[in-house]
MDAnalysis code that builds the backbone (N, CA, C; Angstrom):
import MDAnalysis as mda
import numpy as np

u = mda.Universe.empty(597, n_residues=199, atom_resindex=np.repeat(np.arange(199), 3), trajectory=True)
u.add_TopologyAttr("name", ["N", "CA", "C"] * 199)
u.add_TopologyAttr("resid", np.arange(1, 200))
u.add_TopologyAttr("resname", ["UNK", "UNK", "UNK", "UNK", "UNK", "UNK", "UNK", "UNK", "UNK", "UNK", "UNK", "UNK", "UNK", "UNK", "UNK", "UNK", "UNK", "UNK", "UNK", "UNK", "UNK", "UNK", "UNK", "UNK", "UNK", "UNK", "UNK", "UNK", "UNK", "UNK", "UNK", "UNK", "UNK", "UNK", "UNK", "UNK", "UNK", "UNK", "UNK", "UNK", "UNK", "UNK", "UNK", "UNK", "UNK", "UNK", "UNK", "UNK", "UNK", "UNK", "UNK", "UNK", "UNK", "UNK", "UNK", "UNK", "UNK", "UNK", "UNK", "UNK", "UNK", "UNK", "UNK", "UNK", "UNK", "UNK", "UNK", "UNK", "UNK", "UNK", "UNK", "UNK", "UNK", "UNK", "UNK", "UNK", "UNK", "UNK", "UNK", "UNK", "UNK", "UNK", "UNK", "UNK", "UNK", "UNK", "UNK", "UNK", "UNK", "UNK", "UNK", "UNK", "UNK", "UNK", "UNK", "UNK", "UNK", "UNK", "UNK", "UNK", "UNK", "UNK", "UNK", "UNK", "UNK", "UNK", "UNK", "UNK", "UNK", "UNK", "UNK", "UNK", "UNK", "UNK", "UNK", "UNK", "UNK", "UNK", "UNK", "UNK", "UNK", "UNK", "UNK", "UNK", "UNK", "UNK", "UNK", "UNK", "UNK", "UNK", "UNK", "UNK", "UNK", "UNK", "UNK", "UNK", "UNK", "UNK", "UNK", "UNK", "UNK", "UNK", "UNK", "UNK", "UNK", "UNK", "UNK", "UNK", "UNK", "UNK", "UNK", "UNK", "UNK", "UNK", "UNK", "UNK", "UNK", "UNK", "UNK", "UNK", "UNK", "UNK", "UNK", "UNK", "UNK", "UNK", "UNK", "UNK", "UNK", "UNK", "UNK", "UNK", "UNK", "UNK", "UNK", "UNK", "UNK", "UNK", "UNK", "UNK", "UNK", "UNK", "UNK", "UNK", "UNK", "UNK", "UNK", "UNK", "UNK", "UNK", "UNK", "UNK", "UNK", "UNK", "UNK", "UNK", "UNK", "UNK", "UNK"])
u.atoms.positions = np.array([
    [0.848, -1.162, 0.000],
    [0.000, 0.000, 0.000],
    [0.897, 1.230, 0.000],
    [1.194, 1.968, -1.182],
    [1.848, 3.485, -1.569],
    [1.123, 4.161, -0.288],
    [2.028, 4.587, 0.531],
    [2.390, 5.874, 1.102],
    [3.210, 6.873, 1.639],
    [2.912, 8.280, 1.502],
    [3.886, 8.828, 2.050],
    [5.331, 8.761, 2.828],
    [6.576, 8.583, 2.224],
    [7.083, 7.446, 2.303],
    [7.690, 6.424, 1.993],
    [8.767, 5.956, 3.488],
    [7.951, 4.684, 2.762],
    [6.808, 3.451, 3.104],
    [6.739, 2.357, 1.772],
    [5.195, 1.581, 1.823],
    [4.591, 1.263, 3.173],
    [3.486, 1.411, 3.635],
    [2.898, 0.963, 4.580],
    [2.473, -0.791, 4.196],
    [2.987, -1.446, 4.950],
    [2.665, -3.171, 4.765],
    [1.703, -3.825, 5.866],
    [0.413, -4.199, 4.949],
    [-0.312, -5.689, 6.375],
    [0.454, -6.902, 5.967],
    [0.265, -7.209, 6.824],
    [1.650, -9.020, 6.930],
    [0.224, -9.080, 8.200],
    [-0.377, -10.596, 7.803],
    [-1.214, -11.296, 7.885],
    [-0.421, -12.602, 8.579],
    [-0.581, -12.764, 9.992],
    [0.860, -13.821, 10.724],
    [-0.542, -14.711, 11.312],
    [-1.622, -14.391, 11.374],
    [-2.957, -15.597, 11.617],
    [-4.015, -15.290, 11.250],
    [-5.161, -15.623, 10.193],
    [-6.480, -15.477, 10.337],
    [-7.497, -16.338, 10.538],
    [-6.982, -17.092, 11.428],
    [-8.075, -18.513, 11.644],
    [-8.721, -17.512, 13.077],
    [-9.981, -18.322, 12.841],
    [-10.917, -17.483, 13.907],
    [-10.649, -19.293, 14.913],
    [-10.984, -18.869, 16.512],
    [-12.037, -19.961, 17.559],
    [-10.468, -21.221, 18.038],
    [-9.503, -21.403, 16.489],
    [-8.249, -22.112, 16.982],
    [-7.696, -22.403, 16.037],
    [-6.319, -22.795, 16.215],
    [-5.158, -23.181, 14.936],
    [-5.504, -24.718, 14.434],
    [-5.255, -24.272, 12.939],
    [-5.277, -25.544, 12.007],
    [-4.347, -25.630, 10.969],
    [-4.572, -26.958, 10.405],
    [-3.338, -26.418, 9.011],
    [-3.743, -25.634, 8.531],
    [-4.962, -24.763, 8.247],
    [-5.091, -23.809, 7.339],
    [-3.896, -22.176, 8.121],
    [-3.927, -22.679, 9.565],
    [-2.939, -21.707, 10.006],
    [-3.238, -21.104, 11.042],
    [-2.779, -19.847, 11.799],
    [-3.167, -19.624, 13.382],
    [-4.267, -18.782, 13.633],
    [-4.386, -18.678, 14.952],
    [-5.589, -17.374, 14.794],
    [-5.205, -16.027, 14.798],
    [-5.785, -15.213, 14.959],
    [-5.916, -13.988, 14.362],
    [-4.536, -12.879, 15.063],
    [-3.850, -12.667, 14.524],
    [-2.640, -11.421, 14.257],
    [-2.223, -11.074, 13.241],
    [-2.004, -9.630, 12.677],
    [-1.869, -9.324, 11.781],
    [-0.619, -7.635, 12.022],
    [0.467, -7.225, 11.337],
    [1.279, -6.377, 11.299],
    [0.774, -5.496, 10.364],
    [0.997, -4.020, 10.928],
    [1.104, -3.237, 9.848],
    [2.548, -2.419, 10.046],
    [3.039, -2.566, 9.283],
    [4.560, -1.904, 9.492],
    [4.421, -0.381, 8.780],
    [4.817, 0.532, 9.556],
    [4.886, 1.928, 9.197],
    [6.552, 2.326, 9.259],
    [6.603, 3.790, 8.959],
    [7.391, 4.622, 8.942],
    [7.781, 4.314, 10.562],
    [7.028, 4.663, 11.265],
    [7.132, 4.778, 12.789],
    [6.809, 3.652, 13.334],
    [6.397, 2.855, 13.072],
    [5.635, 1.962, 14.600],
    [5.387, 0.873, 13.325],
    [5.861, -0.233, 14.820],
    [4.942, -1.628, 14.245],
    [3.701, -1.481, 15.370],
    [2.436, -1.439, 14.155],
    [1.387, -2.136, 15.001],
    [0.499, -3.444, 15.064],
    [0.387, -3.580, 15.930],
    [0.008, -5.211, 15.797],
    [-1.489, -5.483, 15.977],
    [-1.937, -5.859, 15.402],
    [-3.789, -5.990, 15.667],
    [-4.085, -6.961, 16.244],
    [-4.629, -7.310, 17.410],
    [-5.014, -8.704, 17.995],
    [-3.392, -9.675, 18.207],
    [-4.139, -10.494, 19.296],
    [-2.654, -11.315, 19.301],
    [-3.177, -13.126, 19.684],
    [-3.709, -13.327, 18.704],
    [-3.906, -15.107, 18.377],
    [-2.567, -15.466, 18.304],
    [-2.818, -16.788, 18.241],
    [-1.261, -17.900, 17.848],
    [-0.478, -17.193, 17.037],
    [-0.763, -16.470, 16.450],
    [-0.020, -16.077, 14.573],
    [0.726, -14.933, 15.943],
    [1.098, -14.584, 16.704],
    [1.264, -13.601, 17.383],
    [2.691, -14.233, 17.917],
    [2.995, -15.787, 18.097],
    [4.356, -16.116, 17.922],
    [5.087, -16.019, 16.775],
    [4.454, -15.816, 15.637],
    [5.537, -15.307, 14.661],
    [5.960, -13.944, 14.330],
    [5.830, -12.836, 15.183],
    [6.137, -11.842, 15.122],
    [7.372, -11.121, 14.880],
    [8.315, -11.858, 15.721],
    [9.650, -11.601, 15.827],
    [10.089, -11.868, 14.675],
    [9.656, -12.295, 13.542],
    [10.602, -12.392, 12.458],
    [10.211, -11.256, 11.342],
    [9.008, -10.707, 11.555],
    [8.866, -9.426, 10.958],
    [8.898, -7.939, 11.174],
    [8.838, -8.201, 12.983],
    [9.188, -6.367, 13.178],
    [10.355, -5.746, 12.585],
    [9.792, -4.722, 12.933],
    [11.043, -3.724, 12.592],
    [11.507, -3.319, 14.071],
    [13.110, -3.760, 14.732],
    [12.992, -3.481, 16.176],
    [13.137, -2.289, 16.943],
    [14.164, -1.481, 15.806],
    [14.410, 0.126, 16.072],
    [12.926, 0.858, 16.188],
    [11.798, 0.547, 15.778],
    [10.538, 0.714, 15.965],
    [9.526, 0.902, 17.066],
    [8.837, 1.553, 17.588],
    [7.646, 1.367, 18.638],
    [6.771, 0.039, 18.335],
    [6.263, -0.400, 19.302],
    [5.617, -1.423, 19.125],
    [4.374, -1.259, 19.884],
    [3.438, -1.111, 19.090],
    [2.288, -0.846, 19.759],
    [1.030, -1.933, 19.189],
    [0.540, -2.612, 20.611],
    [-0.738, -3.608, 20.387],
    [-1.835, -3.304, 20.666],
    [-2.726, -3.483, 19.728],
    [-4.253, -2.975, 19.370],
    [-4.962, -4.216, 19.963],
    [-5.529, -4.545, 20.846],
    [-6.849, -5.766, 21.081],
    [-7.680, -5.459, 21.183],
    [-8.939, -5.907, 20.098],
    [-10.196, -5.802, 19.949],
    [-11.312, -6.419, 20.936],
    [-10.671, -7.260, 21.976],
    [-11.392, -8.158, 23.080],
    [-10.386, -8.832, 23.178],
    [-10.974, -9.629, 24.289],
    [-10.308, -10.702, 25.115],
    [-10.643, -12.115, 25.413],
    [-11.446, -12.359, 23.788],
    [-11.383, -13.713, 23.808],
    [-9.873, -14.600, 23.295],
    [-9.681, -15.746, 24.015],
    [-8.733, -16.157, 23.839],
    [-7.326, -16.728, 22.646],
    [-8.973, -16.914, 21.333],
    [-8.388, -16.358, 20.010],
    [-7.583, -15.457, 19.618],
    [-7.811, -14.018, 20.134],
    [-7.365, -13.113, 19.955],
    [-6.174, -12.429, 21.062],
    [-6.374, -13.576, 22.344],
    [-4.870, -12.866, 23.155],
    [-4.016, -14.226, 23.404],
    [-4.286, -15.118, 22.931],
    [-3.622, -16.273, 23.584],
    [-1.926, -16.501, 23.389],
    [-1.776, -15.242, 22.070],
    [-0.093, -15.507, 21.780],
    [0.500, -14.275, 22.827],
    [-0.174, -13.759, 23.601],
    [0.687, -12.673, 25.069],
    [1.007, -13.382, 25.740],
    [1.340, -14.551, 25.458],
    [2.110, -15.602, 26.528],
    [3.324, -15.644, 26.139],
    [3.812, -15.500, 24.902],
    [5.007, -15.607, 24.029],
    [5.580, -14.465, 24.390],
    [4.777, -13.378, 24.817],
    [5.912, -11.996, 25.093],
    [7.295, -12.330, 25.715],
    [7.338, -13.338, 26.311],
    [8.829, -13.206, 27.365],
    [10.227, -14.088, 26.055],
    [9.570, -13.957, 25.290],
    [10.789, -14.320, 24.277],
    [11.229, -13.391, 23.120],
    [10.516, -11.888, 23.105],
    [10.743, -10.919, 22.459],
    [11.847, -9.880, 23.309],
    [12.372, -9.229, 22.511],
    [13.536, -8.152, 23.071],
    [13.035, -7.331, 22.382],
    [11.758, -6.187, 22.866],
    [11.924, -4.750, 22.201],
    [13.045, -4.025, 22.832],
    [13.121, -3.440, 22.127],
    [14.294, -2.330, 22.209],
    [13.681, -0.797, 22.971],
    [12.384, -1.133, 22.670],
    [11.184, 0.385, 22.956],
    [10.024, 0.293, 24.101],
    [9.297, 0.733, 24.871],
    [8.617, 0.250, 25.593],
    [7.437, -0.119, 24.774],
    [7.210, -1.592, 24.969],
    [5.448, -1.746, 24.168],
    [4.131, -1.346, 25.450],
    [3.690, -0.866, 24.105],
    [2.686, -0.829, 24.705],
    [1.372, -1.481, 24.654],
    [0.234, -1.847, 24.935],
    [-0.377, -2.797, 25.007],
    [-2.038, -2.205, 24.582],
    [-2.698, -1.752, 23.976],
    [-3.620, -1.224, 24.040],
    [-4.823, -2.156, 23.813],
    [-6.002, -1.567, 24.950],
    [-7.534, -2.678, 25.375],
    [-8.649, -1.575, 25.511],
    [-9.742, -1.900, 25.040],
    [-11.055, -1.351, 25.304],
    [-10.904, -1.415, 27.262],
    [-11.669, -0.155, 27.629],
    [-11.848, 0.219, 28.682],
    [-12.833, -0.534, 29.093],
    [-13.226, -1.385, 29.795],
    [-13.827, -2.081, 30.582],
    [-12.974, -3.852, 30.772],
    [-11.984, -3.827, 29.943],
    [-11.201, -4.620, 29.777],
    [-9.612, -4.659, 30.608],
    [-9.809, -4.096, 31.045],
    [-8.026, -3.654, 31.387],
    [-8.134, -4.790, 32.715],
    [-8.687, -4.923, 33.486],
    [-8.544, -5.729, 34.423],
    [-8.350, -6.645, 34.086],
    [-9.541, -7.394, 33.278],
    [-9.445, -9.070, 32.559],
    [-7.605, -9.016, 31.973],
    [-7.344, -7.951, 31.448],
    [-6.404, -8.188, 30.482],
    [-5.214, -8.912, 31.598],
    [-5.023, -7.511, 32.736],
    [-4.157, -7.727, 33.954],
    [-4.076, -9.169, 34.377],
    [-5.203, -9.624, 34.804],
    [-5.526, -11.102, 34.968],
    [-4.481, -12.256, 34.339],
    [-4.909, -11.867, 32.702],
    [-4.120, -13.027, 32.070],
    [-2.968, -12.380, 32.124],
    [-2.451, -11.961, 32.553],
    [-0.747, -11.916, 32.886],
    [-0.413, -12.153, 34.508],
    [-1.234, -12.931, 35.211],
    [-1.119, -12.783, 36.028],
    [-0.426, -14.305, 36.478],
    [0.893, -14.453, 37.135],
    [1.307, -15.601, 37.064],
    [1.266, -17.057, 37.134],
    [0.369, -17.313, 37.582],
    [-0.766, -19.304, 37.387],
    [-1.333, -18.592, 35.807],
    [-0.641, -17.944, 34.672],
    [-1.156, -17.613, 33.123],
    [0.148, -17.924, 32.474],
    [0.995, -16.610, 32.509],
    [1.852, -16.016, 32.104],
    [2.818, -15.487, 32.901],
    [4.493, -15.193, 31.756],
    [4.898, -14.266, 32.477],
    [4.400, -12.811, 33.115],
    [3.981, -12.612, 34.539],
    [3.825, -11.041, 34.371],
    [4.329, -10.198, 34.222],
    [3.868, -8.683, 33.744],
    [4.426, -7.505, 33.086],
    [5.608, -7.611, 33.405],
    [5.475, -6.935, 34.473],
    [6.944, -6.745, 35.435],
    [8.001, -7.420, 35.324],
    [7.799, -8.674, 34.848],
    [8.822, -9.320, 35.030],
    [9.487, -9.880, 33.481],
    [8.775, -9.072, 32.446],
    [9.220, -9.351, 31.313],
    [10.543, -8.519, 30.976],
    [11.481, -9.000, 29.792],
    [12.918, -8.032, 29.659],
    [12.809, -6.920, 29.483],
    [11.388, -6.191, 29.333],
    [11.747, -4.915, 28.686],
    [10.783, -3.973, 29.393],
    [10.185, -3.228, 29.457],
    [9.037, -2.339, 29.395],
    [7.738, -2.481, 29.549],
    [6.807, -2.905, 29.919],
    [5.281, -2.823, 28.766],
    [4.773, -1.707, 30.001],
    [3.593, -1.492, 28.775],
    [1.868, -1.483, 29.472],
    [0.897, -1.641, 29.174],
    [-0.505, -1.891, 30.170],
    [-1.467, -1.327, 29.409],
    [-2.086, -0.386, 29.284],
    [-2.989, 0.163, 28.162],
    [-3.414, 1.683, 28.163],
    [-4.918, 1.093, 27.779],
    [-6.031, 1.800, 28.426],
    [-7.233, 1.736, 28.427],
    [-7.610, 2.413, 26.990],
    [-8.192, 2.121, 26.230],
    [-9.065, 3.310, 24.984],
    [-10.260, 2.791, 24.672],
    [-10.773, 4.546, 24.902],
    [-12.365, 4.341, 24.730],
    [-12.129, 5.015, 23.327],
    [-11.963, 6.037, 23.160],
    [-12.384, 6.632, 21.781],
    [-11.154, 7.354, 20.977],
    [-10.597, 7.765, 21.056],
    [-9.713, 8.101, 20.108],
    [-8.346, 8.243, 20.841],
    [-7.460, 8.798, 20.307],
    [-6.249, 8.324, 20.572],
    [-4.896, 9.063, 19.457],
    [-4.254, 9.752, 19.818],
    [-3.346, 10.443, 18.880],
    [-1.437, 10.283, 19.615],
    [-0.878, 9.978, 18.388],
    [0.364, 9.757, 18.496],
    [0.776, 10.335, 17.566],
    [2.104, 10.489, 17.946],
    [3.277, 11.371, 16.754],
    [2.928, 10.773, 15.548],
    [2.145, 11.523, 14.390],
    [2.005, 10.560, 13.209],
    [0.611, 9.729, 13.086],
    [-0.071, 9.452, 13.762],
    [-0.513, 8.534, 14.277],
    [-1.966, 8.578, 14.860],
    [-3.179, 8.733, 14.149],
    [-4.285, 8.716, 14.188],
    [-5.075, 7.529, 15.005],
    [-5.852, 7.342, 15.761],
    [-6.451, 5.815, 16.184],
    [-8.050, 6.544, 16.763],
    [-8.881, 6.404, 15.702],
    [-10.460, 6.231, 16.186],
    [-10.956, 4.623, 16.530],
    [-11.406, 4.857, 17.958],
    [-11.808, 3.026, 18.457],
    [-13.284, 3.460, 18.512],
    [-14.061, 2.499, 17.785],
    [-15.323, 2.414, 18.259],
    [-16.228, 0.883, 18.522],
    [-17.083, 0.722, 19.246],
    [-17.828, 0.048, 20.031],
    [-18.046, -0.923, 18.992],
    [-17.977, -2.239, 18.735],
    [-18.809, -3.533, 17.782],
    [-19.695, -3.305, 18.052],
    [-20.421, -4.701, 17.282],
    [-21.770, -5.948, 17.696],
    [-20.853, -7.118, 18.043],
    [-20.619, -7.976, 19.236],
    [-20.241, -8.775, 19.568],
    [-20.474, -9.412, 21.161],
    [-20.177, -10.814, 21.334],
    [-20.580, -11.473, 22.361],
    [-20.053, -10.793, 23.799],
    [-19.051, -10.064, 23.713],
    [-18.604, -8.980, 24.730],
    [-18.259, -7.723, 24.468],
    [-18.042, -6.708, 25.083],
    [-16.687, -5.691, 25.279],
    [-15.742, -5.950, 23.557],
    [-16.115, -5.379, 22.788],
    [-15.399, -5.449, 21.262],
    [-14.849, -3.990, 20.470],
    [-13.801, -3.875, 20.296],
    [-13.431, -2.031, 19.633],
    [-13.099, -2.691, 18.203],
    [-13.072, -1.974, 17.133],
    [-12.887, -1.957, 15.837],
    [-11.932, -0.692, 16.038],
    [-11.112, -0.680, 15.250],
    [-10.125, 0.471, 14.772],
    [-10.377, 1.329, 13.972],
    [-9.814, 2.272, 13.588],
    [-9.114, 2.794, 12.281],
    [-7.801, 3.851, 12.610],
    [-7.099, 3.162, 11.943],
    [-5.452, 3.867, 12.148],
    [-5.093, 5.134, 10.816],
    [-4.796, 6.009, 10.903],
    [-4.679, 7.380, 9.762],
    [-3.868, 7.212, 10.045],
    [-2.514, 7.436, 9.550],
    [-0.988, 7.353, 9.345],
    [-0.345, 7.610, 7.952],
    [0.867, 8.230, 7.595],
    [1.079, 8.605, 6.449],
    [0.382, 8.569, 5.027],
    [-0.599, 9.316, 5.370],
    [-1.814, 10.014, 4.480],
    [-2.434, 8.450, 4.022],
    [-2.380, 7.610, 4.308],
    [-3.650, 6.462, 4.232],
    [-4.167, 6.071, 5.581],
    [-4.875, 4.809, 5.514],
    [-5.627, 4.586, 6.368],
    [-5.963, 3.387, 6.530],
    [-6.332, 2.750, 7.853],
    [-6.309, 1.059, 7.752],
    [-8.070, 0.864, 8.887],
    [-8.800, 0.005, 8.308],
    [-9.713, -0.176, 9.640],
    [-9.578, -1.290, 10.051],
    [-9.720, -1.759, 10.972],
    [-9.700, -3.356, 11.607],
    [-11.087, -3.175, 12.164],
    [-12.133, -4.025, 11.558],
    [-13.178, -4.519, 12.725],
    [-13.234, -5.753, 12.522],
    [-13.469, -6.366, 13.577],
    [-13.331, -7.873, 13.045],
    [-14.138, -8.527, 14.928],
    [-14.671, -9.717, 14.467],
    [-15.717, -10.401, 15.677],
    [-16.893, -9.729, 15.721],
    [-17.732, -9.191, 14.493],
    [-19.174, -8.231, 15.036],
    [-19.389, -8.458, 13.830],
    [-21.139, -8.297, 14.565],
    [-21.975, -8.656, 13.514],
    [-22.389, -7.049, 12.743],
    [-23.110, -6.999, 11.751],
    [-23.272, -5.657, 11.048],
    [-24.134, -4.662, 12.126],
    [-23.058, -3.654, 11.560],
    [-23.380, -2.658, 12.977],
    [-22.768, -1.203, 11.642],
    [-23.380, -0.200, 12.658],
    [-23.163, 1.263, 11.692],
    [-21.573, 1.507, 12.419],
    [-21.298, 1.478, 13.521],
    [-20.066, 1.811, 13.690],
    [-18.783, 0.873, 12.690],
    [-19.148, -0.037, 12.582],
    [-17.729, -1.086, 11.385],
    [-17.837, -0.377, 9.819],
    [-19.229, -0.188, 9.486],
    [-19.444, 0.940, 8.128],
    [-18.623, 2.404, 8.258],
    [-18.616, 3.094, 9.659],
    [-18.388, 4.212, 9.516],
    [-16.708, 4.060, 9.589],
    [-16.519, 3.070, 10.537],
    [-14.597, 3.017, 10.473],
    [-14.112, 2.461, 8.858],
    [-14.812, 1.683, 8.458],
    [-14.294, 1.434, 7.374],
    [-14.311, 2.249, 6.320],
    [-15.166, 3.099, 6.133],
    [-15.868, 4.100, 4.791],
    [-14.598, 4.741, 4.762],
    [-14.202, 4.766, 3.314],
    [-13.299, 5.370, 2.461],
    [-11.711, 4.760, 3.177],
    [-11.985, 3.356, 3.866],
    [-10.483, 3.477, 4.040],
    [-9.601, 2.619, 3.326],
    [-8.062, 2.791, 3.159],
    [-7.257, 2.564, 1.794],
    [-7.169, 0.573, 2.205],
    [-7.350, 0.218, 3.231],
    [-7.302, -0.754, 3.350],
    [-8.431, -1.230, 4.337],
    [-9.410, -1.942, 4.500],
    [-10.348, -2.659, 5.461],
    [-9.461, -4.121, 5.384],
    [-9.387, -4.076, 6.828],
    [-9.905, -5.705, 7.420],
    [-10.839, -6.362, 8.201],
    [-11.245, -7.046, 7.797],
    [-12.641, -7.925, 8.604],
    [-12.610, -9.201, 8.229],
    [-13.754, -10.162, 8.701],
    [-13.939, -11.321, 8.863],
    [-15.515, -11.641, 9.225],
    [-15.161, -12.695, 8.201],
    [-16.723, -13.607, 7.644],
    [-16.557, -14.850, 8.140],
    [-17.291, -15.267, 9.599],
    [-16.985, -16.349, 10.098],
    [-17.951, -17.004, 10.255],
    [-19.380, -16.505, 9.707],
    [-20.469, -17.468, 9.618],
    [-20.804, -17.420, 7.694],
    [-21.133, -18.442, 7.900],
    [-20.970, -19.082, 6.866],
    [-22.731, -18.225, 5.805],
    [-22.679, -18.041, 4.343],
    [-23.657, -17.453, 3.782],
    [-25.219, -17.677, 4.336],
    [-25.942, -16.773, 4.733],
    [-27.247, -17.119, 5.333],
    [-27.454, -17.723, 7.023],
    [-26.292, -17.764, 7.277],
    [-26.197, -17.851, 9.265],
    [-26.401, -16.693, 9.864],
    [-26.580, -16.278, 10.930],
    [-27.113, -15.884, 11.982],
    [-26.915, -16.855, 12.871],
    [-26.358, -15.485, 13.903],
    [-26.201, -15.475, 15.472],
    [-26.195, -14.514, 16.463],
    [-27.267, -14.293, 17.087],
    [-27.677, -13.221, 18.035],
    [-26.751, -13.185, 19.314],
    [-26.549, -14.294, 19.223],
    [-25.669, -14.450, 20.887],
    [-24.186, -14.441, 20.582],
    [-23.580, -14.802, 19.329],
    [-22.303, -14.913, 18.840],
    [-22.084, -14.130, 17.308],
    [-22.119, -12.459, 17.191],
    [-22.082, -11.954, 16.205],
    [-21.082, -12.204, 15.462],
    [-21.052, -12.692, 14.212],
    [-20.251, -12.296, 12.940],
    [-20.344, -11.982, 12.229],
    [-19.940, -11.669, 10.979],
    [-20.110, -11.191, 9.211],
    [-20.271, -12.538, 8.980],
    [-21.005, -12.457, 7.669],
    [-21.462, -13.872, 6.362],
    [-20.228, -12.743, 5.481],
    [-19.891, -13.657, 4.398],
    [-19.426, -13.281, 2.932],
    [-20.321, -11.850, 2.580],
    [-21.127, -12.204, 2.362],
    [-22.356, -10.929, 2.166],
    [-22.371, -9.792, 2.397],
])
């Protein structure tokens, strides 16, 4: 993706939704910038990271919830060496749960990893050197944020785990790249477990 620059890259490291198969892991995905690696969700695909950052880089993690699909590779943190403090970013009503799973009968905790971290609560927007981040609310079985990142004059949305909702239309509208996910299959429905169909 041409931008300002140089290229802004998604590198796609899991998109299996629920658990890993041969088709491959669950859900993490890189976008490498000028400035910052950011990381969207952290499924299994979230141990292969280290072979694509950039390390002189910020490292900043986006989680859309805290189902286990989507955080189960923050266990792997204690085998990364940032160089930068990461930071960890969660929908606000989440930050505790998050604390939890780092809590040691889980994981290594924070504290005791080689480098830095944290977490940072976000409800709604969010500005960094460069660095645009509107979070807004899903349709999903819990506590769910969708993205959209503005960064060297393009733009990326992540919504992904929700069912059709006006907020995933409005993050996505006009942006240079959407990601999402169609995990019920054409003509399904689920009230209690929202997803996208193909459709």
């Amino acid at each position: 993706m041409k931008a300002r620059g140089r290229p802004l890259q998604a590198l796609f490291l899991g998109t299996n939704g629920w658990y890993d198969s041969k088709t491959g892991s669950t859900v993490c995905a890189l976008i490498r910038s000028e400035e910052y690696n950011i990381v969207l969700d952290a499924g299994y695909g979230f141990h292969k990271l280290d072979r694509f950052l950039r390390p002189e880089k910020p490292t900043l993690i986006f989680l859309s919830h805290l189902h286990l699909d989507h955080t189960i590779g923050l266990h792997t943190l204690a085998k990364f060496r940032f160089r930068k403090k990461l930071r960890i970013f969660c929908p606000v009503g989440l930050t505790v749960g998050l604390k939890r799973l780092f809590g040691a009968e889980f994981t290594m905790p924070l504290p005791r990893l080689p480098y830095q971290a944290e977490i940072i609560s976000v409800k709604k927007n969010l500005e960094l050197p460069g660095l645009k981040v509107t979070a807004l609310p899903l349709v999903h079985s819990t506590i769910c944020l969708g993205y959209r990142f503005d960064l060297q004059g393009k733009s990326v949305a992540y919504c992904t785990d929700t069912g059709y909702c006006e907020n995933a239309v409005k993050l996505g509208q006009g942006a240079d790249l959407l990601i999402t996910e169609c995990a019920l299959r054409p003509g399904q429905d689920s009230e209690g477990w929202p997803h996208l169909t193909p459709a």
